[in-house]
Every structure is written in C-alpha cells, then in structure tokens.
C-alpha positions as CSV (number, residue, x, y, z in Angstrom):
1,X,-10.4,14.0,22.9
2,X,-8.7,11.1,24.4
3,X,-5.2,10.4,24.2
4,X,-3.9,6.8,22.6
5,X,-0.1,5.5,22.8
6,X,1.4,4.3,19.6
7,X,4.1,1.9,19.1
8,X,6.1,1.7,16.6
9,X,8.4,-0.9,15.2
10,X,10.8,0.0,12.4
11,X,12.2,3.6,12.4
12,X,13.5,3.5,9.0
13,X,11.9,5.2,5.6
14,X,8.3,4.0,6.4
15,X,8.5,3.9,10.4
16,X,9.7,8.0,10.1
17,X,6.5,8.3,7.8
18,X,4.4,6.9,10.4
19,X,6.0,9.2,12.9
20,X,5.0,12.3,11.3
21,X,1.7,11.5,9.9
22,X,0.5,10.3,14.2
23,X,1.7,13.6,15.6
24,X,0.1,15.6,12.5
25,X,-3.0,13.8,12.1
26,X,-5.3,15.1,15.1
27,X,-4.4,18.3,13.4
28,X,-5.0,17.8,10.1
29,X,-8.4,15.8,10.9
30,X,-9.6,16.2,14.4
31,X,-9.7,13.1,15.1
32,X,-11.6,12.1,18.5
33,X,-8.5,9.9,19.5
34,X,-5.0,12.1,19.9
35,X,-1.7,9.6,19.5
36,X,1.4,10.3,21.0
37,X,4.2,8.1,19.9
38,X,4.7,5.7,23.4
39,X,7.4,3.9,22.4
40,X,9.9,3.3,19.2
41,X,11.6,0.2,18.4
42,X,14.4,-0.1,16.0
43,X,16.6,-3.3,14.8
44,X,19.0,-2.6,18.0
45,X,18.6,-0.6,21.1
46,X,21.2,2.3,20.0
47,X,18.9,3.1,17.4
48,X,15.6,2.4,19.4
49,X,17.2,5.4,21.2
50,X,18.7,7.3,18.2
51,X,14.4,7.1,17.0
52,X,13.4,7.7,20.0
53,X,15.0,11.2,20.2
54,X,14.3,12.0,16.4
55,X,10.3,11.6,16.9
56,X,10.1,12.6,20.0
57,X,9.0,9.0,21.5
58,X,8.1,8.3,25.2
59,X,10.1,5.5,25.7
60,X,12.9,3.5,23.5
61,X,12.2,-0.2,23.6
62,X,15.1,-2.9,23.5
63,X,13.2,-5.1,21.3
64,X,10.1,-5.4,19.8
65,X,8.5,-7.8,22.4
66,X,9.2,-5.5,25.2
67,X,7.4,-2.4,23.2
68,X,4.3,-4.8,22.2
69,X,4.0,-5.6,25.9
70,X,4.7,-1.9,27.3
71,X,1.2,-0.9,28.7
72,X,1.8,2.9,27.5
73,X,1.6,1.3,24.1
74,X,-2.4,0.7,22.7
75,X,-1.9,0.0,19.4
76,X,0.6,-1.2,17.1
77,X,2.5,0.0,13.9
78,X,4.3,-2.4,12.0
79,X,7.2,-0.4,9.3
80,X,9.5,-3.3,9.7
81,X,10.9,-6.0,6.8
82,X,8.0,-8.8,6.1
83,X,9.5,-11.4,7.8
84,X,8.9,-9.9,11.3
85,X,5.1,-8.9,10.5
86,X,4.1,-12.2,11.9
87,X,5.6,-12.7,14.8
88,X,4.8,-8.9,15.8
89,X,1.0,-9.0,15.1
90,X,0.0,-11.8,16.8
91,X,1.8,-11.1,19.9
92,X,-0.1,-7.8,20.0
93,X,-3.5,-9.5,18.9
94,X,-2.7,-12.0,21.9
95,X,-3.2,-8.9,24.1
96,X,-5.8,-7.4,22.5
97,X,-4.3,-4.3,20.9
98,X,-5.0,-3.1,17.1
99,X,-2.0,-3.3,14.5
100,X,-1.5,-1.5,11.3
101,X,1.1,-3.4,9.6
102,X,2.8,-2.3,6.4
103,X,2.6,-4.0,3.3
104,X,3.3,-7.0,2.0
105,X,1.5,-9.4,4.6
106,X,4.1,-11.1,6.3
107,X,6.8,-12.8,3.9
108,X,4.9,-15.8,2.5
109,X,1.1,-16.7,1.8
110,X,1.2,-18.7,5.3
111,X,2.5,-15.6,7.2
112,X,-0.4,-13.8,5.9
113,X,-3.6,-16.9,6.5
114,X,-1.5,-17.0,10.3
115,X,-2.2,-13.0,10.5
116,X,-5.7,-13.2,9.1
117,X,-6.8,-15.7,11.5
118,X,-5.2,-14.2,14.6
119,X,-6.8,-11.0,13.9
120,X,-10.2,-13.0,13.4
121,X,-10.1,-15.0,16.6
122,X,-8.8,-11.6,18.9
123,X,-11.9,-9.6,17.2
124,X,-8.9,-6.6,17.5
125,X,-9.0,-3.8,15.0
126,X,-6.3,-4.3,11.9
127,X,-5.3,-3.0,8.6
128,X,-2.8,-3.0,6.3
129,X,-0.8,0.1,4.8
130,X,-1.8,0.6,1.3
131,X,-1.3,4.3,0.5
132,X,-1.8,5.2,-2.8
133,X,-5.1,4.1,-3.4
134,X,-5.8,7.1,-0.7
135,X,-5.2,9.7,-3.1
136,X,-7.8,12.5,-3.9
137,X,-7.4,11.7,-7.2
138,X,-7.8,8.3,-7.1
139,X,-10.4,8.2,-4.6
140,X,-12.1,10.5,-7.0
141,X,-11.6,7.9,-9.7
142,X,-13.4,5.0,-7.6
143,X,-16.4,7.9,-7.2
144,X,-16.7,7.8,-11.2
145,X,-16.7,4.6,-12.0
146,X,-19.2,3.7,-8.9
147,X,-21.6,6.6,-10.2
148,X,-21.3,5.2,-14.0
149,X,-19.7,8.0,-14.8
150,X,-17.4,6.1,-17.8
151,X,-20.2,3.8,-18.4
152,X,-19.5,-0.1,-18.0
153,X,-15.6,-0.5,-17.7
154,X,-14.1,-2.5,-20.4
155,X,-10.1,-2.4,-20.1
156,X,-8.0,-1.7,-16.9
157,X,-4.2,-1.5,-17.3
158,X,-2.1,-0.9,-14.4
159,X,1.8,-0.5,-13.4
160,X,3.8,0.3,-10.5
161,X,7.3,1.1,-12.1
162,X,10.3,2.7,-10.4
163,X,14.0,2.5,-11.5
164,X,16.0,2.5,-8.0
165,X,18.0,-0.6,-9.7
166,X,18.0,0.6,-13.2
167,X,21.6,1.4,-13.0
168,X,23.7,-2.0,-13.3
169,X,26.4,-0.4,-11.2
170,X,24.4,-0.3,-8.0
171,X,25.6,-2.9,-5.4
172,X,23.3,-5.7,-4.7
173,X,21.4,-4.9,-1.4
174,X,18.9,-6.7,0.8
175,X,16.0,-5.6,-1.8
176,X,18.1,-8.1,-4.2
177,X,17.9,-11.0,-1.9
178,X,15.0,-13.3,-1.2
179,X,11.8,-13.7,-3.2
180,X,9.8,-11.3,-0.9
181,X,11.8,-8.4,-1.3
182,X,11.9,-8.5,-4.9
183,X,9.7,-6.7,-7.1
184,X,6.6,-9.0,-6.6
185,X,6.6,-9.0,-3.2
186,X,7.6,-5.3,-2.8
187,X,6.0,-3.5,-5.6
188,X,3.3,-5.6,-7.0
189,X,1.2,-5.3,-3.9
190,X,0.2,-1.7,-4.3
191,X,-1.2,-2.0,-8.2
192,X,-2.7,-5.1,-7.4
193,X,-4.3,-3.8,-4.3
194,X,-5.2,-0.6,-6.8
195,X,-6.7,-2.6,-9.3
196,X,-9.0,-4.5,-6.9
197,X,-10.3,-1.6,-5.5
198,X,-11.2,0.3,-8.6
199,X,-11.9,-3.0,-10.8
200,X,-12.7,-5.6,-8.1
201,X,-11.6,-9.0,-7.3
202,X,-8.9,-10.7,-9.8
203,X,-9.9,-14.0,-10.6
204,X,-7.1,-15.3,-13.2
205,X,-3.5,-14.2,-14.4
206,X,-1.3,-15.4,-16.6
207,X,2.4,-13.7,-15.2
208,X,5.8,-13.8,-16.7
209,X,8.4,-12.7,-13.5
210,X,12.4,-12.5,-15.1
211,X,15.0,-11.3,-13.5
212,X,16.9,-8.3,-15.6
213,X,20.3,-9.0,-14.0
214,X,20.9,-11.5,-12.7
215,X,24.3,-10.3,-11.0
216,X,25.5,-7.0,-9.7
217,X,29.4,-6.3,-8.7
218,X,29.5,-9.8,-8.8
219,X,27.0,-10.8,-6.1
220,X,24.2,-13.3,-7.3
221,X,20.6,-11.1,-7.5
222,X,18.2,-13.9,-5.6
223,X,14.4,-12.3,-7.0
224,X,12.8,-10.5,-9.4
225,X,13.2,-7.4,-11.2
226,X,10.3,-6.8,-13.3
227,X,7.1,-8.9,-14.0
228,X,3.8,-8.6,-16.1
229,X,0.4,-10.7,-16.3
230,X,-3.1,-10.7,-18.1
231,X,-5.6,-10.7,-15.9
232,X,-9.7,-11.1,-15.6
233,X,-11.5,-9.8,-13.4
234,X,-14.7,-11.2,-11.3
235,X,-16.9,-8.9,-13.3
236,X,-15.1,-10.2,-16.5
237,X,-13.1,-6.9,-17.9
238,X,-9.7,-7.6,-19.1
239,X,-6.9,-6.2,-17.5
240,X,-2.9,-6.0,-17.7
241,X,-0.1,-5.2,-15.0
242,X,3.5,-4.5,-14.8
243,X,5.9,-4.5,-12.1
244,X,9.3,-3.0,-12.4
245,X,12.3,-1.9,-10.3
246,X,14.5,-1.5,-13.3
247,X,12.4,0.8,-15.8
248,X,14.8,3.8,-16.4
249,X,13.1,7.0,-15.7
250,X,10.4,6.4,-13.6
251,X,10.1,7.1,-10.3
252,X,6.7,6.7,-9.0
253,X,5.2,4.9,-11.7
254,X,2.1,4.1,-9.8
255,X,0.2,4.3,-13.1
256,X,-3.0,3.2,-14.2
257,X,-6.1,3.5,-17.4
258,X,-9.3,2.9,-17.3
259,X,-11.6,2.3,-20.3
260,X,-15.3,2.0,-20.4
261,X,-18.3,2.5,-22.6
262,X,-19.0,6.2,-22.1
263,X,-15.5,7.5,-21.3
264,X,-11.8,6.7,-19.8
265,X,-9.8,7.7,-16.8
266,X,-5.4,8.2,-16.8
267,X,-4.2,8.4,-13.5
268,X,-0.2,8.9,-12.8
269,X,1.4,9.0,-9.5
270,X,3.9,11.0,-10.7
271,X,1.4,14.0,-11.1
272,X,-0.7,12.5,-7.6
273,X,-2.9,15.6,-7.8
274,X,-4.3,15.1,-11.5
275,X,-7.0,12.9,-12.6
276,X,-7.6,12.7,-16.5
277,X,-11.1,12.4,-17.7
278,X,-12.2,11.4,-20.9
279,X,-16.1,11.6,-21.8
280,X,-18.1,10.6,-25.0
281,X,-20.3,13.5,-25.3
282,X,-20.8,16.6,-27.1
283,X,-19.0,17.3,-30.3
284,X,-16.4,15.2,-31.7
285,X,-14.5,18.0,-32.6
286,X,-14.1,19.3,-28.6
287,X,-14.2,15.9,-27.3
288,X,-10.6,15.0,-25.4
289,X,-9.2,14.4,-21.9
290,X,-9.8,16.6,-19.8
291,X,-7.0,17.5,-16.7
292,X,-9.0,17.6,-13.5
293,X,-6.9,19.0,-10.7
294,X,-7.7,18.0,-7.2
295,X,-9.5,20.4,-4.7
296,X,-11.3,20.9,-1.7
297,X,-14.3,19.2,-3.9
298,X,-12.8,15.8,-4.1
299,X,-12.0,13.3,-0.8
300,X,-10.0,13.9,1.9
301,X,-8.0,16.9,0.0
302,X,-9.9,19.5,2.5
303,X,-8.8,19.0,5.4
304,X,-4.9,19.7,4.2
305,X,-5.6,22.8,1.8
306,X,-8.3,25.0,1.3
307,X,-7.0,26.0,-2.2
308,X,-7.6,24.0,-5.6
309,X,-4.7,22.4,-7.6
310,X,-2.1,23.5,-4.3
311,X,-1.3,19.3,-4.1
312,X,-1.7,17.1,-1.8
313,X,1.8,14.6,-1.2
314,X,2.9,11.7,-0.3
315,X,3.4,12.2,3.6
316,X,-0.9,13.1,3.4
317,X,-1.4,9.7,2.1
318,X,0.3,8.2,5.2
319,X,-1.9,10.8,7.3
320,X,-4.9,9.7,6.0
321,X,-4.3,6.1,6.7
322,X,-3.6,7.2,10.6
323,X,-7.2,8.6,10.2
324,X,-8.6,6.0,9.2
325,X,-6.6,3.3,11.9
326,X,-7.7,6.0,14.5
327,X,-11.4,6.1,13.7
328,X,-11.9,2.4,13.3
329,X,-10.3,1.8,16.6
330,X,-12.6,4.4,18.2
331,X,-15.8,3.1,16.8
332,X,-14.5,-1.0,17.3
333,X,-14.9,-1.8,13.6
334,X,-12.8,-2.5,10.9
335,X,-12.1,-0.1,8.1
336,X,-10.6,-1.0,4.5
337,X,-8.6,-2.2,3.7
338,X,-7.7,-4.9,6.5
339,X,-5.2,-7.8,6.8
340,X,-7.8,-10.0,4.4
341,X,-7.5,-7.0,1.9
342,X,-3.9,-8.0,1.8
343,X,-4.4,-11.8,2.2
344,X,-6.0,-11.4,-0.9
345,X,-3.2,-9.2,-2.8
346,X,-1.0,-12.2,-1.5
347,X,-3.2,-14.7,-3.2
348,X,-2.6,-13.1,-6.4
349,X,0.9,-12.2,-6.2
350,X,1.3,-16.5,-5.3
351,X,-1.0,-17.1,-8.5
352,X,1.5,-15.4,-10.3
353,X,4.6,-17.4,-9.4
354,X,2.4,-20.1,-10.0
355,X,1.6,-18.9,-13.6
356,X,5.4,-17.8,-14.2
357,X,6.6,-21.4,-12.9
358,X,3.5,-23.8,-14.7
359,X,3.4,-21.5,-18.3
360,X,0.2,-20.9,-18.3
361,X,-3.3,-19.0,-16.8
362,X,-4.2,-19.8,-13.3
363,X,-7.1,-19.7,-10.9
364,X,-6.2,-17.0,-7.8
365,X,-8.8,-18.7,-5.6
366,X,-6.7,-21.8,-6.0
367,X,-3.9,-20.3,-4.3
C-alpha cells in the first residue's frame, strides 16, 4: 500500500462527499493507493480551517493556488462552482498532478476545450465526477443491453427532475443566477452523460429551455428552470430528455426507459437499488416486469454489502468514483469517464441552446 495526499477544493455539499468517500475507500475496496486528505481549501481561510477540522485534513490552505502547489498534495479534487474548474485544473496539470473535477466542465464550452487540451498536453490522469451512472443497477443495465439482452434498443427516454425550486416562495439563490447554474448546466449533464453511456453518442436535438418563473421575492431569475429535447442517437434510436428543477415531488428523478426488440429496462434513482426488467418470452399471460434487486451478483455492490437487496446509496457512488480516480492514477491510464466525456456532455448541452435559440434540430458535432 502506498500512501497518496489529496487536495481538496470546495468543502461544501459535494467537497464533504469527497471527504468521506477518500478516507472510506481503501476500506471499502483495497485499493493499492491509501489517500489521506493533505490539504482542504474553502472560499476563505476561516473556513479552509473550519473544513480542515471537520475531515480531519493535514493542512488548511488560504487559497486554492497555495493548496495546488503544496507538495503534500498529489492529486487534485475539484467540488467547487464551474467557474473556478479552469483555472484550478490547469494549474495542477502545469505540475503534473491528476484532477478529478466535478461536473459541469468548467462554466462555458471554452472552459471545457481549455481543460481538455491541458489535460492532453500534461499526459496527467483526469476525470470528471459523474456518479449516477456508477450505480449497481445501472451498471447492471449497460451489462444487458451490451450482452443483447433487450435485443436491438429502439426508444430511450431519460430525465433528471428534482423540485428544490418548486415552491415559488423560495428566495432566489446563486442556482438562479447565470446560465451555468441553471438547470442545463447543473442538471442536464448527468442524464445526458447517462444516456451516452447506455445509448451512445447523441448526434442531434431539438430542445426547448423556458424559464417557469421568471421572478422570485421580486429578484429577477437569470437561467433556466426546466428544459426538454428529441434526440438521435449515432446508432439512430430515438430518444427524449427532460430537465427540471421545478417538478413538484421529485426528488432524485434521475429516471430513465429503455425499449428494444426483445424486452425493456425502467430504472429510477429514487429506488437506486432496483432495476426493472421486462423480457418477451414465455407466456403472454406471465410475461411482465420483473423487479430485480441489486446484490453481491451485480457490479461494484460487493464490496459494500454482502447481503442482496440491503442498498447501496448515494455516498457509495462517490466511493466508487475515488476507486476508480485511484486505480487509474496507479496504473498511469485514464479511466471513464474523463474530461472529454464531459467535453462532450458540454457539446450537447450548447446544441441545445442552440436549438432553443434557432427553433429547430441541430447538429451536436457543430458545436
């Protein structure tokens, strides 16, 4: 086992997730490399220190330049707001040190090429935190439709819904100001990212991105709340999405179905440890979905709990992207999904716009 020093900037909802899941993952996976948080940074140095002595850091830095260039610190882990991602990465790339950044890819389509090409020219490790697809369940779901088990796919409709600013008398925030917090550049990314991975590559959309209110306690809302869009795929299946930070009721809506010529697959990330499965044989009258609960017989669910249908959650999902960060920096070799996984998201979240603002179907490679 060798030890490796983390840093981390952000300390927030996501930087406290990356906290627990380094000092839990050796555990949980034995992984050959051990981290041990080096140093925290937060957005000023009294909480640098107040994150420091939450997690159990090494070291509070001041800022984030003085924790990228701290020698304790090996690799880097990015839980900050967009518009820092930049700026953060490829000052660690510049030294030769991995990053793991959180999604979105920096806070514009430029942010993300710059990131993509830094990370090319250092040859340093990188990837990009998208969590969900790291599910048992939906792992297991890539597994089926690889083997053929649901036949050709024909239909893919997916949706990442929550309801955080369903209620109108919620005070507008910072998530209600600037295009890249809104709910294209905040949720989006995740069921786009899902769809790619179980579908493949998105060629064309055709989005419409409103704005459900417009104003809250008076305060202009800036971006979007909800969005939807056709879609084709490379392989040519037909899909649809749907975005939305206003749909009452939902909390985790990270939601997708699959169709295909022998059979169908649900998926809700409300019930993360269920797949449904749907198969065209025997009987009609027995034929039905069928709830599959995840075990110690599907991916990565082992390693946390020997028993079937005892759950996985969402901190394991953060886990299991440490494993993977950890492993491909110990072999020197990228694992998916890396910064051009979400270059890629960020081409089709700009199509989008570019649908929603021209009327009509556009061309994701154009963007």
């Amino acid at each position: 086992m060798t030890k490796i020093g983390i840093g981390l900037v952000g300390g927030g909802y996501m930087g406290k997730a990356h906290a627990v899941a380094y000092a839990s993952v050796g555990l949980v996976f034995g992984t050959a490399l051990r981290p041990y948080l080096a140093s925290v940074c937060g957005s000023t140095p009294a909480s640098s220190k107040r994150y420091q002595e939450a997690f159990g850091a090494e070291s509070a830095a001041n800022n984030w330049m003085d924790l990228v260039n701290d020698p304790a610190v090996e690799a880097v882990v990015i839980a900050s707001p967009q518009e820092t991602h930049r700026e953060i990465a490829l000052a660690a790339f510049v030294l030769g040190k991995p990053v793991f950044c959180e999604k979105p890819l920096g806070a514009s389509m430029e942010d993300g090429q710059a990131m993509v090409d830094a990370a090319k020219a250092s040859g340093c490790v990188n990837m990009i935190g998208f969590n969900y697809i790291r599910t048992p369940a939906s792992q297991y779901a890539q597994n089926l439709i690889a083997e053929g088990a649901i036949g050709d796919v024909t239909w893919f409709r997916g949706e990442h819904t929550e309801d955080f600013l369903a209620d109108l008398t919620k005070p507008a925030n910072w998530r209600t100001t600037g295009r890249a917090n809104g709910t294209m550049g905040d949720l989006a990314p995740h069921m786009i990212n899902g769809a790619r991975a179980l579908i493949g590559p998105i060629t064309e959309v055709n989005a419409r991105i409103e704005t459900v209110h417009e104003t809250r306690n008076g305060v202009a809302v800036t971006n979007d709340d909800q969005a939807q869009m056709m879609c084709r795929f490379e392989n040519g299946v037909m899909g649809h999405l749907f975005f939305s930070r206003v749909a009452t009721g939902r909390k985790m809506g990270y939601a997708y179905e699959i169709h295909g010529t022998k059979g169908s697959i649900k998926f809700d990330q409300e019930d993360q440890n269920a797949l449904h499965l749907y198969l065209m044989d025997g009987p009609d009258a027995t034929r039905g979905f069928r709830k599959i609960l995840t075990g110690p017989a599907h991916p990565d669910y082992l390693p946390f709990c020997q028993g079937p249908g005892h759950g996985t959650g969402y901190q394991d999902q953060i886990i299991i992207e440490a494993r993977d960060f950890l492993a491909a920096i110990e072999k020197g070799q990228n694992i998916w999904p890396t910064f051009a996984e979400g270059l890629e998201v960020n081409r089709v979240v700009a199509a989008a716009w570019g649908s929603q603002d021209g009327g009509q179907w556009k061309t994701v490679k154009d963007y």
